[in-house]
N, C-alpha and C positions, 0 to 999 in steps of 0.2 A: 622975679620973672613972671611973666604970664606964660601959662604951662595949657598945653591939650595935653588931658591924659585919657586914653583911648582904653576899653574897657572896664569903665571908670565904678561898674557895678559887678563885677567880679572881684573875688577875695583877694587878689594881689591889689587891684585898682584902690579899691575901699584903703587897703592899708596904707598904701603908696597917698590915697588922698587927704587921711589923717592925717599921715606924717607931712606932708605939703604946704597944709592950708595956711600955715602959722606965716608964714615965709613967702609963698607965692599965692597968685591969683589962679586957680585952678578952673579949668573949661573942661567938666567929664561928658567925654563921647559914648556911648554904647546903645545895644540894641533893646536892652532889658532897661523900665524905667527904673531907676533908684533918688534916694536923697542927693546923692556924689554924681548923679548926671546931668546935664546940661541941656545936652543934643540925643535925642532917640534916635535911631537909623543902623545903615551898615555899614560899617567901618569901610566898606572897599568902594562906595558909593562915590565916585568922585565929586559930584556937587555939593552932597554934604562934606566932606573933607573941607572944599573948598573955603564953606562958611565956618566951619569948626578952625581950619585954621587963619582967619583975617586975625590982623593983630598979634599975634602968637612968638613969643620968644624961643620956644622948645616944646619941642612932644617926649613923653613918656610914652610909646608904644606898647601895651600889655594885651591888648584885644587879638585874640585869635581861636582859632580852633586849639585844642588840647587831647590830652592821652586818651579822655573817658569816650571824643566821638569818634575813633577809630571802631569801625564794623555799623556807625550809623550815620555818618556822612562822607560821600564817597570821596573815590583822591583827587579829582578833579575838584569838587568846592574844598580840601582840604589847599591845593594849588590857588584858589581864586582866592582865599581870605586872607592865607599867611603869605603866601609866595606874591601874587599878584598884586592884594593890597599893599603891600610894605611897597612894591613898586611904583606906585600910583602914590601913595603916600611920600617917598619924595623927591618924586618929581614936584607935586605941587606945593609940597612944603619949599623947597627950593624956589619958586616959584614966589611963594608968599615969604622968604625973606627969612627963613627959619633958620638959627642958627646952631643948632645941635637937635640930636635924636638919638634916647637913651631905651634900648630894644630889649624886650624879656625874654630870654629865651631861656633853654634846661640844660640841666647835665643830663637827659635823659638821650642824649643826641650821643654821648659815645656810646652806647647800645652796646654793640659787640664788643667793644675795646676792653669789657669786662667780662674776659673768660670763666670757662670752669676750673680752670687750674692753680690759681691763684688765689692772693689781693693785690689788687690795682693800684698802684699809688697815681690818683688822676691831677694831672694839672693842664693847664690852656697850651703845653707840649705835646700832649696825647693828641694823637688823630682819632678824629671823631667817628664811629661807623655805625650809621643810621640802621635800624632794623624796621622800622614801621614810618609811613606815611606822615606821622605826626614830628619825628623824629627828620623826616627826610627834608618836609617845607620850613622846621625851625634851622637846620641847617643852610636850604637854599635861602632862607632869608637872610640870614648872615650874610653869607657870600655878597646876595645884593647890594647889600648895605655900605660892606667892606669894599667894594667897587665902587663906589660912590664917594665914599668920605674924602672930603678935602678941607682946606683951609674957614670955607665961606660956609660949609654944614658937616659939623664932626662929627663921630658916632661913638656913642657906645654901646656895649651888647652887655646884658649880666645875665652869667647863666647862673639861674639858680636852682638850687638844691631841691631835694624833697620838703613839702612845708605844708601839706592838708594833714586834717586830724588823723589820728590813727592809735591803738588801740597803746594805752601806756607805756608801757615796759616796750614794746619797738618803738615807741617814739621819742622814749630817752635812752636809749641804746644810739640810735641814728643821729641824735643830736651831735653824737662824739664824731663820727665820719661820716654822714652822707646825709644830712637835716638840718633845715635851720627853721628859724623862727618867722612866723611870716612880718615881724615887724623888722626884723633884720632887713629881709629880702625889700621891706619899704626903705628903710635907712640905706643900701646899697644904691639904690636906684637913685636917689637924693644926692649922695655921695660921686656916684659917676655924672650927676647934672652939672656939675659944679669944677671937676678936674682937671684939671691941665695938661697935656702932652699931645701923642699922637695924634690925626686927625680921627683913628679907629684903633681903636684898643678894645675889645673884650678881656672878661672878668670873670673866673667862677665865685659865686655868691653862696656858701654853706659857712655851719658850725664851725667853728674854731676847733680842731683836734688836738689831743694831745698827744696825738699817735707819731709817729718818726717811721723815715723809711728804713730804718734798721729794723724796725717789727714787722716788716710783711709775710714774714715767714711763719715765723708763729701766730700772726694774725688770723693765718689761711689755717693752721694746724693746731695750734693752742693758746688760743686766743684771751681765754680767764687770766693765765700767766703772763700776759700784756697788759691786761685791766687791772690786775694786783701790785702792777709797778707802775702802770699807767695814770690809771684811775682809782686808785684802790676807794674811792668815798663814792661811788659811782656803784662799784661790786659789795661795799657794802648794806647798800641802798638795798641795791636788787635781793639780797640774800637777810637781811629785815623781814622781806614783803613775801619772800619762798617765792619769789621769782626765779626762773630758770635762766643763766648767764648763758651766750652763748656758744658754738659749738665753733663756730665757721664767721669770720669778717671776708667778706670778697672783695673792698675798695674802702679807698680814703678818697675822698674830694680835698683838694689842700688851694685853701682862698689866702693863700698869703699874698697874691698877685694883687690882687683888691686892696690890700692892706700899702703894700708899695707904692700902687699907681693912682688909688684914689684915698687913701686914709679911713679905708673902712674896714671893721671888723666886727665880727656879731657879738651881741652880751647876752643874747637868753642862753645858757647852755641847759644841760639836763637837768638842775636842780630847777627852774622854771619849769619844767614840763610838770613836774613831781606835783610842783606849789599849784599849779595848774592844775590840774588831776583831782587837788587835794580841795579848789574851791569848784568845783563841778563845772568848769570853764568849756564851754561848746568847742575850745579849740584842740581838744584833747577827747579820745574815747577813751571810756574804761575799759578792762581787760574784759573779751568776749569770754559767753560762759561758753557750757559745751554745744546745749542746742542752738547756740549761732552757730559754732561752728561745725555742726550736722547739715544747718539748712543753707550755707556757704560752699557746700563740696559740690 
């Protein structure tokens, strides 16, 4: 296919355009130059869209505002990039002839849906309940989207999991319910390009668990005693290293949807993080000492 993929210099872009190039002809849009971009500009900019998309079989849509610029770009350009672009976006993909749109969005959008009282067994059932700006335009993009799909421009939506670096031991802990691998979340997206069915189907995109919802009780209360039946090569890991297991699981993300509807499912689990960690891999931090986390509070 000849593919736009729109924030083509951000860390999902990048992955998504690695995993791509073999296969498709890739046209990366974004505002930051990189090696993976094409076109410099603003994704909401309709006249560049317009040139971004002549010729164009499918967009990868990844390009948006995110978690980190909440409290430094207001809601209105959080409305104009995610909400208003993706609207502009396709209309004139439609326009030029596009025939699918494969949209990135998070699980970070059921916000509330994950109380204090619990663990959440999440799936594409749960209602979603936005708590921040960022959460609320990846939601209304959906929507748009979803109102849109037909025969002549499909959609698909992947919400994906947690997937920036972060410090070892949470980051293969999360591998098992609420983290994937950011080449996963590139293989997903590939994956939904390609599908059959619906004219809009959304997908949560995380780790593979080994969890059941027969454990959410002891998830939420005792949770090692989940990991010793669950995972026990996982717990053993952690207690090698004098790492601390945890006390409290509050949610599962469960991508077996993705697996049904598009034949995808993720292969780094935790033991990647570990091998990762272990070659000093930028995709991975290592454990903070104390004074990071003096000058963190």
């Amino acid at each position: 296919m000849k593919l736009l993929l729109t924030g083509s210099a951000g860390r999902i872009g990048r992955a998504i355009h690695a995993a791509a190039i073999a296969q498709h002809s890739v046209r990366g849009l974004d505002r930051s130059p990189f090696s993976t971009t094409t076109l410099i500009g603003d994704v909401a900019d309709p006249e560049l869209l317009k040139r971004a998309l002549d010729g164009v079989d499918a967009v990868i849509h990844t390009a948006s505002l995110h978690a980190p610029h909440v409290g430094l770009a207001s809601e209105a350009e959080f409305e104009r990039v995610n909400v208003q672009g993706v609207q502009t976006l396709l209309a004139l993909a439609r326009q030029a002839g596009v025939q699918r749109i494969v949209y990135t969005s998070t699980t970070a959008l059921y916000g509330a849906a994950v109380d204090g009282g619990r663990c959440c067994w999440i799936d594409e059932g749960v209602r979603p309940q936005p708590t921040t700006i960022y959460h609320r335009s990846k939601l209304a993009a959906e929507q748009v989207l979803a109102e849109h799909a037909d025969t002549t421009l499909q959609v698909r939506v992947v919400r994906m999991s947690r997937c920036f670096p972060e410090p070892v031991d949470r980051m293969a802990l999360y591998r098992l319910h609420r983290g994937i691998d950011v080449r996963d979340v590139a293989d997903a997206h590939l994956a939904a390009l390609v599908a059959d069915g619906a004219n809009f189907q959304c997908c949560i995109a995380s780790g593979h668990t080994p969890f059941q919802t027969e454990d959410l009780a002891e998830l939420w209360g005792a949770p090692q005693a989940v990991l010793a039946r669950r995972c026990p090569s996982l717990q053993a890991e952690f207690q090698a290293r004098g790492w601390p297991l945890p006390v409290r699981i509050d949610r599962v993300y469960d991508a077996s949807a993705a697996w049904q509807q598009w034949g995808w499912r993720s292969r780094h689990g935790y033991q990647e993080v570990l091998e990762q960690a272990a070659r000093r891999s930028l995709e991975v931090l290592p454990l903070q000492t104390d004074f990071a986390d003096r000058t963190t509070e």
